[in-house]
N, C-alpha and C positions, 0 to 999 in steps of 0.2 A: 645081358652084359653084367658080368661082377662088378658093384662099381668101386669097391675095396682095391680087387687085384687092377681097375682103371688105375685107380689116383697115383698107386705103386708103383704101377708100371713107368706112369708118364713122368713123372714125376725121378725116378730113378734114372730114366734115360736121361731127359735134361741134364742131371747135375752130373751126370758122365759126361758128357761132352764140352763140359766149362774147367778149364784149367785154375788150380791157384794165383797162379801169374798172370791170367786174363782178368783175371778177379781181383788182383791187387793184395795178394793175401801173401804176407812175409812168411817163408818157406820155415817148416818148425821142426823138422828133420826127422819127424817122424818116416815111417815107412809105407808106403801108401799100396794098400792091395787090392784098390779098383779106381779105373782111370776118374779123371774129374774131380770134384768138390763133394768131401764126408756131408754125411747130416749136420753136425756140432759149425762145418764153416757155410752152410746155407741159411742155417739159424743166423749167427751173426753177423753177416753180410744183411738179412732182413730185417733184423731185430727182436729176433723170439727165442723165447728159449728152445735150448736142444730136446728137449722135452716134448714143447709144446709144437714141434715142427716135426718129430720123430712120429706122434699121435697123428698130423696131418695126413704126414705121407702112409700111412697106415690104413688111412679111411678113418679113423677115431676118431677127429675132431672136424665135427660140423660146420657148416655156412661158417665158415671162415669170416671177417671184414672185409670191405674193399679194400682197406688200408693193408690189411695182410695182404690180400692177394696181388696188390699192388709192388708192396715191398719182395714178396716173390718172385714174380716175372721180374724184375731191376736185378735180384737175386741170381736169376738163373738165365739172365739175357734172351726172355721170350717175345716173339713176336706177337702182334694183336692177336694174329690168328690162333696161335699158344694161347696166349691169355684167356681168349675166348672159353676155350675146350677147358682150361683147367678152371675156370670159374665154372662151365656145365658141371664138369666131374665132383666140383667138391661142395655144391647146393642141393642139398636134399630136396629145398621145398619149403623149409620153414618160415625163408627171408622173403624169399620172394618167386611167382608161382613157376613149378617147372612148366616148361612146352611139355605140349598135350602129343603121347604119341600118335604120328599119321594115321589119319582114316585108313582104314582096310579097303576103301571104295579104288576103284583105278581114279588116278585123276584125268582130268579132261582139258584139250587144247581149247581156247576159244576159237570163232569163227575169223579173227578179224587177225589172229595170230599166225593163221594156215595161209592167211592170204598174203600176210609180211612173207611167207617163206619163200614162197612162189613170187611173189615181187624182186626177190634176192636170187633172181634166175643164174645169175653169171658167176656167184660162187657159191662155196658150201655153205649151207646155213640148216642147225634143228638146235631144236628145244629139248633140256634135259628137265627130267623133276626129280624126285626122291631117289637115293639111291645109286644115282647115276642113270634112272631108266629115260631112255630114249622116247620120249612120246610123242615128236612129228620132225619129218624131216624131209627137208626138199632135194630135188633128183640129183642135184651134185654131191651133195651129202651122199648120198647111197651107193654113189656111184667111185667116190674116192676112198670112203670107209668101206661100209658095207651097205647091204640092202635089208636095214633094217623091217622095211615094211612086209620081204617076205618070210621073217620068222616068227616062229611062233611069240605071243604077246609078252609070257613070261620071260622068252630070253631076249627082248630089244634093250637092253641094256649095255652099256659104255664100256662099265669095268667088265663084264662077264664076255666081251667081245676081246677086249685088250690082251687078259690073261687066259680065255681059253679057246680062242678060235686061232689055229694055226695058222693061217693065213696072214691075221693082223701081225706076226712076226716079217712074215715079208713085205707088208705095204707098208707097215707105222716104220717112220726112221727114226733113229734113236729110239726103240723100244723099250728098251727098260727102263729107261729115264721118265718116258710117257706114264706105261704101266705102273710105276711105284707112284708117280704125284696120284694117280687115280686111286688107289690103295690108300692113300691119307687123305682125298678129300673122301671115301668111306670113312676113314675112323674118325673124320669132325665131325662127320652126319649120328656116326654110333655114340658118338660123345653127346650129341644136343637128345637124341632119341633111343637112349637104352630099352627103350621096351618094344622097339618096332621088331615084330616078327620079321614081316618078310626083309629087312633087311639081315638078322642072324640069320636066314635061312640063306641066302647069298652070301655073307661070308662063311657059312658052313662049306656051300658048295664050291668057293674058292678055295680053302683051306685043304680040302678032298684033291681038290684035282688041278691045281697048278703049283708046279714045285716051289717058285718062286714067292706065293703070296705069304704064308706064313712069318718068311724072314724079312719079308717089309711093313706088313701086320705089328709087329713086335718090337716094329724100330718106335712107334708109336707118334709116327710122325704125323701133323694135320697141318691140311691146304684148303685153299679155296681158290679155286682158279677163275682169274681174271683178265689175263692176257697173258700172250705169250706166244711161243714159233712152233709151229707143226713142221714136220717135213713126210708125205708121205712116197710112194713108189706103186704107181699104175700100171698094172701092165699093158696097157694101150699107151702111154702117152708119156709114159718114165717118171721121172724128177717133180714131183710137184712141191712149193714153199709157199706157208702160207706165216702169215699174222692175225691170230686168232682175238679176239675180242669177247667178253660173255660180259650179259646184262641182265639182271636181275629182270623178269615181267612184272611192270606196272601192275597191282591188283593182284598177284599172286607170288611170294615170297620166296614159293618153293619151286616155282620156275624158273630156268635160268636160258635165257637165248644166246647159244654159239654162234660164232659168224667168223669165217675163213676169208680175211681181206687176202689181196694179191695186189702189187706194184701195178700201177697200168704202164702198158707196155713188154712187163718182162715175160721172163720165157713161160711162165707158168700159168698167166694172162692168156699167153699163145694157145697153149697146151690146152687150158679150159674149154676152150671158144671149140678147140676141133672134138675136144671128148665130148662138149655139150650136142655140137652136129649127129655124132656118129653115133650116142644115143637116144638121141631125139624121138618121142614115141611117134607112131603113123608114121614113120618113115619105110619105104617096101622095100625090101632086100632080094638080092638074086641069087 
């Protein structure tokens, strides 16, 4: 990852999407020929010189302060998650140590994590690690997504299912909505780990082969997803609504455990209970 054309990037998108008037900035009757906030009123809404804010967003001016970074997110009305990525983006290393790019090893489920999944019989529930890759997931999982455990190990991943298995257009509802948040929590992970290979090597093969990924790539947006609503579409068992939840794994940073709540009682509750029956292993069929 360039981390030059990063800083540029993000950093340009932000202050496009922040108006004068949202900002409090008395209109100067100039003529304005890109949406959002010039350099010269991000500077002084932060307190830096135009200068020394033009060198920023360039990549030219190193490990920033907190205090700058600080007065720049208040600047450009960024959220933690923002803040987060543009303190990665703009620390070389000098202040304080970058994160060590991911081992090349696969990572590994613990024994006690496989058994939480399997505990979690009655709805979906797996474990994501680096990347968005899929690395355990219990039978509801499989069965409302995909069937991650039968592909191959390089493609059990999240995003590379979202944006290029054609199917997940028909069971993921609200598709595109899904697919772009997954797209930015990629570009946090690319911001904390510019040097992971196999992650440039999955956004290469996004960028190849799904039309969409490019133009949400570029909006330069970052997520970390913590909760929120699925809606998927079974073909056995139709409508399914979930209330998703993810948890960091105790003892592993870089795990994160999904879990598909459901209302007890409601219709999708229902729906589970019969799709769990009907794929039920050892069951003999006629």
């Amino acid at each position: 990852m360039d981390r030059t054309k990063e800083i540029a990037g993000f950093l340009r998108s932000r202050r496009a999407r922040v108006t004068p008037e949202e900002a409090g900035l008395p209109a100067d009757g100039r003529v304005r020929r890109v949406p959002g906030l010039r350099r010269d009123e991000v500077a002084r809404l932060a307190g830096v010189s135009t200068e020394y804010y033009t060198r920023l967003e360039q990549g030219r001016a190193l490990n920033p302060s907190a205090e700058v970074v600080d007065a720049i997110t208040r600047a450009l009305r960024l959220d933690d998650t923002e803040r987060e990525h543009l303190t990665d983006l703009l620390h070389s290393g000098t202040q304080r140590p970058r994160r060590a790019a991911p081992a090349t090893k696969a990572q590994r489920v613990r024994p006690g994590l496989y058994l939480m999944l399997e505990t979690l019989d009655h709805v979906p529930a797996f474990i994501l690690g680096r990347r968005t890759d899929v690395l355990a997931s219990n039978r509801l999982a499989r069965e409302v997504l995909t069937d991650f455990d039968a592909l191959p190990a390089t493609h059990r991943n999240l995003a590379r299912y979202y944006l290029l298995d054609p199917r997940a257009r028909e069971r993921v509802g609200d598709w595109a909505r899904i697919a772009a948040e997954t797209v930015a929590m990629l570009r946090l992970e690319a911001g904390r780990y510019p040097d992971d290979r196999r992650l440039a090597d999955l956004v290469g093969e996004l960028t190849l082969r799904s039309p969409e990924f490019t133009g949400w790539w570029n909006d330069h947006r970052v997520l970390r997803r913590t909760h929120g609503a699925k809606h998927y579409h079974h073909p056995l068992v139709g409508d399914l609504h979930f209330s998703y939840e993810s948890f960091q794994v105790p003892g592993d940073a870089e795990q994160t455990l999904c879990v598909y709540n459901v209302e007890p009682g409601s219709e999708t509750a229902q729906s589970l209970l019969v799709l769990a029956s009907w794929t039920a292993p050892g069951i003999p069929t006629r």
